[in-house]
C-alpha positions as CSV (number, residue, x, y, z in Angstrom):
1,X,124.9,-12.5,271.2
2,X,122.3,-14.9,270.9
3,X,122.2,-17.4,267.6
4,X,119.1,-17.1,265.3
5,X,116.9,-20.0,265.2
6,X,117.6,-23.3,262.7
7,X,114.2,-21.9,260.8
8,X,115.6,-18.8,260.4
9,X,118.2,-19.5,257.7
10,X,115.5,-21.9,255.9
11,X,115.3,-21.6,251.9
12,X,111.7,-20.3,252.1
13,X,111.6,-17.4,253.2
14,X,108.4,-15.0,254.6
15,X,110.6,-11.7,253.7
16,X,110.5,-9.7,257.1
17,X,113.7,-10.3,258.2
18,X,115.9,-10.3,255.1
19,X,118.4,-7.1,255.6
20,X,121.0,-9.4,256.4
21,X,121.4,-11.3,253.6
22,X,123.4,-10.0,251.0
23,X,121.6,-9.1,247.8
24,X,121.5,-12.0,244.9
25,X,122.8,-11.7,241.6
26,X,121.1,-13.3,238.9
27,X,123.6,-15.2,236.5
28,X,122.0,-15.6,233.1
29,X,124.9,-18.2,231.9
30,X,123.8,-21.9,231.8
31,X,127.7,-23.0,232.3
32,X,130.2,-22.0,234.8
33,X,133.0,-20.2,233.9
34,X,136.2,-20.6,234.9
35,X,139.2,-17.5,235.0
36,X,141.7,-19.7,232.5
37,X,143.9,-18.0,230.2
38,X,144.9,-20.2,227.6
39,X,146.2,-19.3,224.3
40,X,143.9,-18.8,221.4
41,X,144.8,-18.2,217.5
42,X,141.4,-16.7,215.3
43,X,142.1,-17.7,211.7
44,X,140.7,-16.0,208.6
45,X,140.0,-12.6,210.4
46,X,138.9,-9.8,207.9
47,X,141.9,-8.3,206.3
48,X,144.4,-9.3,209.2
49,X,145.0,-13.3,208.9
50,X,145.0,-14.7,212.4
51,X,144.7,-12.8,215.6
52,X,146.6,-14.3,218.8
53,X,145.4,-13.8,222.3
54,X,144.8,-15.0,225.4
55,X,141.5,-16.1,226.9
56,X,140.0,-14.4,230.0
57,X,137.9,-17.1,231.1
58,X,136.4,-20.3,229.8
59,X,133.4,-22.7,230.3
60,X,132.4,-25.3,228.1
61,X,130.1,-23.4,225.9
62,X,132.4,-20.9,224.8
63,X,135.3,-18.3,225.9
64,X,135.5,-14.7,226.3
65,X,139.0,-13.1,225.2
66,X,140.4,-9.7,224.4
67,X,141.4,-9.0,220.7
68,X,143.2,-6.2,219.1
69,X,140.9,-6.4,216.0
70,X,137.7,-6.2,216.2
71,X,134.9,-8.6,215.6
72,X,131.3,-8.7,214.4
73,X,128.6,-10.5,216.3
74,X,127.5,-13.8,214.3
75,X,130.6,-14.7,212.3
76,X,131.5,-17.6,212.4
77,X,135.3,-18.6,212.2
78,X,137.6,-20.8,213.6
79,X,140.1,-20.8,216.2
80,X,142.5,-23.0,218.2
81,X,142.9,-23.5,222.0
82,X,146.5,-24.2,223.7
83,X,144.9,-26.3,226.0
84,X,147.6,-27.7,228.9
85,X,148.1,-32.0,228.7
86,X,148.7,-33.7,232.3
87,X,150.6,-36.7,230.5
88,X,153.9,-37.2,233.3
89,X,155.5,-39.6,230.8
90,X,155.4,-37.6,227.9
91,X,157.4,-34.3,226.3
92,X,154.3,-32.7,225.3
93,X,152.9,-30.1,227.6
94,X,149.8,-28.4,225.3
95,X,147.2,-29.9,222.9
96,X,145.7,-28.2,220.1
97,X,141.9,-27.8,220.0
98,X,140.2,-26.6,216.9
99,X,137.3,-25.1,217.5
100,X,134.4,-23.6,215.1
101,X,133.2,-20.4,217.1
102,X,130.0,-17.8,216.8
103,X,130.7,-14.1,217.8
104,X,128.0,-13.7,220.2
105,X,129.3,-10.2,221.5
106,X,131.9,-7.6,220.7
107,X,132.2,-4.2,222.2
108,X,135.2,-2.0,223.3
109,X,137.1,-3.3,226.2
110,X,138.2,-1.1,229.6
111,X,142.2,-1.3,227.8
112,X,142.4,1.2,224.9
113,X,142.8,-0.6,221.1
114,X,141.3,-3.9,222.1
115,X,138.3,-5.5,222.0
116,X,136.3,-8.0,224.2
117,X,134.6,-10.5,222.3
118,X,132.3,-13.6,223.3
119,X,132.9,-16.5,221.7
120,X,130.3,-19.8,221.5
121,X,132.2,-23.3,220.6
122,X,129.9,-24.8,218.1
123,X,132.1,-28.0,217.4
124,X,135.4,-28.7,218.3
125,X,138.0,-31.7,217.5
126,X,141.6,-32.4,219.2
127,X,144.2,-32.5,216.7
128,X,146.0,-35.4,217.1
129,X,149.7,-33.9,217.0
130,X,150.8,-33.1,220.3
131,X,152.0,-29.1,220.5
132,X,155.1,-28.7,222.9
């Protein structure tokens, strides 16, 4: 098998010999996100108080979750993050982050009676008590 020449693999490309590269998929998100599940508590949801779940991933615009009530694109509510301390001389293992979120997206998730929601952190503050 002979190798392919240096020029070959080059950024700039002339587009005759392109079958095999795999195909690119456009990501439309400015941040990365990053698979963490931390725990999340909505307050002052329609009707239901506060909602607890888990998020499914996280970057540092926002967070994506699933909920068991649903949401409407643009509200605005707030919300606290679990969000895990590394402090080796300390008790507490969690910090509280209070976040004020947008909606961006809701829609029915794969898992019958929950939702998936998008979430955009607008501002945020650490609370200074430690959560353990």
């Amino acid at each position: 098998m002979r190798a392919k020449p240096a020029e070959h693999f080059s950024a700039y490309t002339d587009g005759r010999d392109q079958a095999w590269e795999a195909p690119l998929r456009l990501e439309r998100r400015r941040r990365a996100r990053t698979p963490l599940h931390w725990d999340v508590c909505f307050f002052d949801v329609d009707g239901v108080g506060t909602v607890e779940t888990t998020t499914q991933d996280l970057s540092s615009a926002g967070f994506q979750c699933l909920s068991p009530v649903e949401f409407l694109p643009g509200r605005v509510t707030t919300c606290t993050l679990k969000v895990p301390a590394y402090q080796p001389h300390s008790a507490a293992r969690m910090l509280s982050l209070e976040c004020s979120i947008r909606i961006v997206w809701a829609k029915p998730a794969a898992q019958e009676g929950l939702y998936a929601i998008g979430c955009k952190i607008e501002d945020y503050r650490f609370f200074h008590n430690l959560v353990r």
